[in-house]
C-alpha positions in Angstrom: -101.0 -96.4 -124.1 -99.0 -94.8 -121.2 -100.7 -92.4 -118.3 -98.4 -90.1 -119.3 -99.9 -86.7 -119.9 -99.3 -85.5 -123.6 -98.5 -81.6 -123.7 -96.8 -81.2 -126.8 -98.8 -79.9 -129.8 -96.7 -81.0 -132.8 -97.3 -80.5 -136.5 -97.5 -83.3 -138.5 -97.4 -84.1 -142.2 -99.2 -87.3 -143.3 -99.0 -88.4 -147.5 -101.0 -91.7 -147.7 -103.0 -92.3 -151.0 -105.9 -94.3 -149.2 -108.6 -91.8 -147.9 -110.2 -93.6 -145.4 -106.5 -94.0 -143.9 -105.3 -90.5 -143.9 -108.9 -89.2 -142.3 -108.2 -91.9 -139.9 -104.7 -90.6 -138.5 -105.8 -87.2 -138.7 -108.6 -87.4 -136.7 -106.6 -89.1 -134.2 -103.8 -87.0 -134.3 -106.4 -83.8 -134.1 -107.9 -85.6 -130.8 -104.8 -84.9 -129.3 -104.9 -81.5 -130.5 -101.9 -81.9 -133.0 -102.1 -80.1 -135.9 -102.2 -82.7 -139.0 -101.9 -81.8 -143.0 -102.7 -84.7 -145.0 -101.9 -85.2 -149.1 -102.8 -87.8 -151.4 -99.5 -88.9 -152.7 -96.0 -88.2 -152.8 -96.3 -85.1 -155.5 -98.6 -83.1 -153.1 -96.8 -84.0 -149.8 -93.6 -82.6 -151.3 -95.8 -79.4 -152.3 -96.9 -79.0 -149.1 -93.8 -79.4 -147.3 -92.0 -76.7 -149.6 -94.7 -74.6 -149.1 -94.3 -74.5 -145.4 -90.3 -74.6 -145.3 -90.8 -71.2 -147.5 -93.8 -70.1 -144.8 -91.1 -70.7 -142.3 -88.4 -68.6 -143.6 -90.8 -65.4 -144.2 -91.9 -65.7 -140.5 -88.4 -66.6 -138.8 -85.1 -64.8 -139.4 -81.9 -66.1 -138.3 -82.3 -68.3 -135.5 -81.1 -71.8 -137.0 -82.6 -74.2 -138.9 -86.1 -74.7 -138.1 -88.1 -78.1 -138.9 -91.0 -77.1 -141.0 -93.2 -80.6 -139.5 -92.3 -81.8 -136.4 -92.8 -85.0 -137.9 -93.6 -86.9 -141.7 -95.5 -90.4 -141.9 -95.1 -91.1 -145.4 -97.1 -94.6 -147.1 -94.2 -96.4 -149.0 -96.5 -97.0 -152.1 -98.3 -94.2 -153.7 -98.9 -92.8 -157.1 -97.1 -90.0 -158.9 -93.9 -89.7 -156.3 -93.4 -92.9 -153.9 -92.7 -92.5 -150.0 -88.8 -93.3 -150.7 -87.9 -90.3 -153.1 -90.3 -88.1 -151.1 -88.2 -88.9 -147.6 -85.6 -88.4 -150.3 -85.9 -85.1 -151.3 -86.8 -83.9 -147.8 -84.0 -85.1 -146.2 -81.6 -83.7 -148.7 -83.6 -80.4 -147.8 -83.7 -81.1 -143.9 -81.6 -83.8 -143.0 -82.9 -83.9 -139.3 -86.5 -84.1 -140.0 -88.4 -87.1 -138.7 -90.0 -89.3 -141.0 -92.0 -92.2 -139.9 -93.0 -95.0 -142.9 -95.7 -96.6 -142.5 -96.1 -99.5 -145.1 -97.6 -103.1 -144.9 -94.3 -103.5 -146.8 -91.9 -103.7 -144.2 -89.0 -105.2 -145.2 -89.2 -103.4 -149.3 -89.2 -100.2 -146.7 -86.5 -101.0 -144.6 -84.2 -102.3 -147.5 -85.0 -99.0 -149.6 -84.3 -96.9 -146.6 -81.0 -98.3 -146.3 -80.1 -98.3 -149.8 -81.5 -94.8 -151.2 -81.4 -92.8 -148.2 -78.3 -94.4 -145.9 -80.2 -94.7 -143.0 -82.1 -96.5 -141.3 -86.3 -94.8 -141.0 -88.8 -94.9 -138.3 -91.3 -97.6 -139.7 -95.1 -98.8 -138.4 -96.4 -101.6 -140.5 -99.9 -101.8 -141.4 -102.5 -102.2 -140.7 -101.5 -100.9 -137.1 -104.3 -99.4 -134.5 -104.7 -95.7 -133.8 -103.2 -96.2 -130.4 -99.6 -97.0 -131.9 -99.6 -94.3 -134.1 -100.3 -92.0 -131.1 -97.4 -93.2 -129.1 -95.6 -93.6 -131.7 -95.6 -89.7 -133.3 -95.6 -88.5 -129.4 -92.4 -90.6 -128.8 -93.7 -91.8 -125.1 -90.8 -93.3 -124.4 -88.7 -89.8 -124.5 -91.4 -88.5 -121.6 -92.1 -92.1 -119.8 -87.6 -91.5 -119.3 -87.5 -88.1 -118.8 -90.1 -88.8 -115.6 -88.0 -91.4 -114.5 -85.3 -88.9 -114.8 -86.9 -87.2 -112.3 -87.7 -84.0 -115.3 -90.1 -81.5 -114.1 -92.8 -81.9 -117.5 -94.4 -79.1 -115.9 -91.3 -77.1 -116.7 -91.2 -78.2 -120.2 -94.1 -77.7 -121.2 -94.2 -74.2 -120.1 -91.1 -73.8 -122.2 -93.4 -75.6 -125.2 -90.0 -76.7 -127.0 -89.8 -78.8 -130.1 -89.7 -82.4 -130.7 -86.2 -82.0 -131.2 -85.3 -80.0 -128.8 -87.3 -82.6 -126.2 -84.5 -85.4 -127.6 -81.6 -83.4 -127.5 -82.5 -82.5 -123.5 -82.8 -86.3 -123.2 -79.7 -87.0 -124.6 -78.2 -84.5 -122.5 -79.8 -85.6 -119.4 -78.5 -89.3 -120.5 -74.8 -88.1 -120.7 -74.9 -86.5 -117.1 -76.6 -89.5 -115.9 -73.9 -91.7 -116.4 -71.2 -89.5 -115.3 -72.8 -89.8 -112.0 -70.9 -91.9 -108.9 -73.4 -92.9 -106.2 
């Protein structure tokens, strides 16, 4: 894992079917003081996803589209609504929201990404270690480049943006970067 500092409290929505699993990444996730709703299956993550988009529009009025989870890990198999048409639906809602699969079917996951939803998904395969889905969900790599780009994170965090916003100040940052002579 990297010695980078973790600051960013994100919300998280997990659907995997397996118990012992979804306790799992939510307690890890909670460690790093994330805040972590877990469902059973694809029916219930779609409940709980609506429910919070409609949670979000009460509390915030006007001020663009905000991402109701800063992220979705959804298992590829589960009963009553699979991961597919649950990314699905939710990106037809939201089609900026992150969604990370994470399947011991990797390449029935990458194949059915590309063919129902267009695109190309975020994708763990299992069984993977606590560790990776960590760095993975944090997106390290966004804060391990915005210290090499020299970023106060002191400044960031005080600002306590969204995931989103982090990457879209990267990819700015990346743009000015190479219009630079030295």
């Amino acid at each position: 894992m990297s010695t980078l500092k973790w600051f960013l409290v994100m919300n998280v929505l997990i659907a995997e079917d397996e118990h012992d699993i979804a306790l799992l990444y939510k307690m890890a996730l909670e460690r790093r003081n994330h805040q972590v709703t877990t469902t059973e299956n694809g029916e219930n993550c779609l409940k709980a996803y609506h429910e919070k988009c409609q949670n979000i529009r009460f509390a915030i009025h006007d001020i663009g589209q905000t991402l109701p989870f800063d992220v979705v890990i959804l298992d590829h198999k589960m009963p009553k609504i699979n991961g597919m048409q649950v990314a699905e639906e939710i990106l037809a809602m939201n089609p900026r929201q992150r969604i990370i699969f994470a399947s011991a079917y990797v390449k029935e996951t990458l194949t059915d990404s590309i063919r129902t939803l267009k695109q190309v998904v975020e994708l763990m395969q299992k069984p993977f270690n606590v560790n990776t889905l960590i760095d993975t969900v944090e997106d390290k790599e966004i804060y391990s480049e915005l210290k090499r780009l020299d970023v106060d994170l002191d400044i960031i965090k005080a600002i306590n943006p969204t995931h989103e916003q982090i990457i879209d100040l990267l990819k700015r940052l990346r743009t000015v970067q190479k219009g630079r002579t030295f």
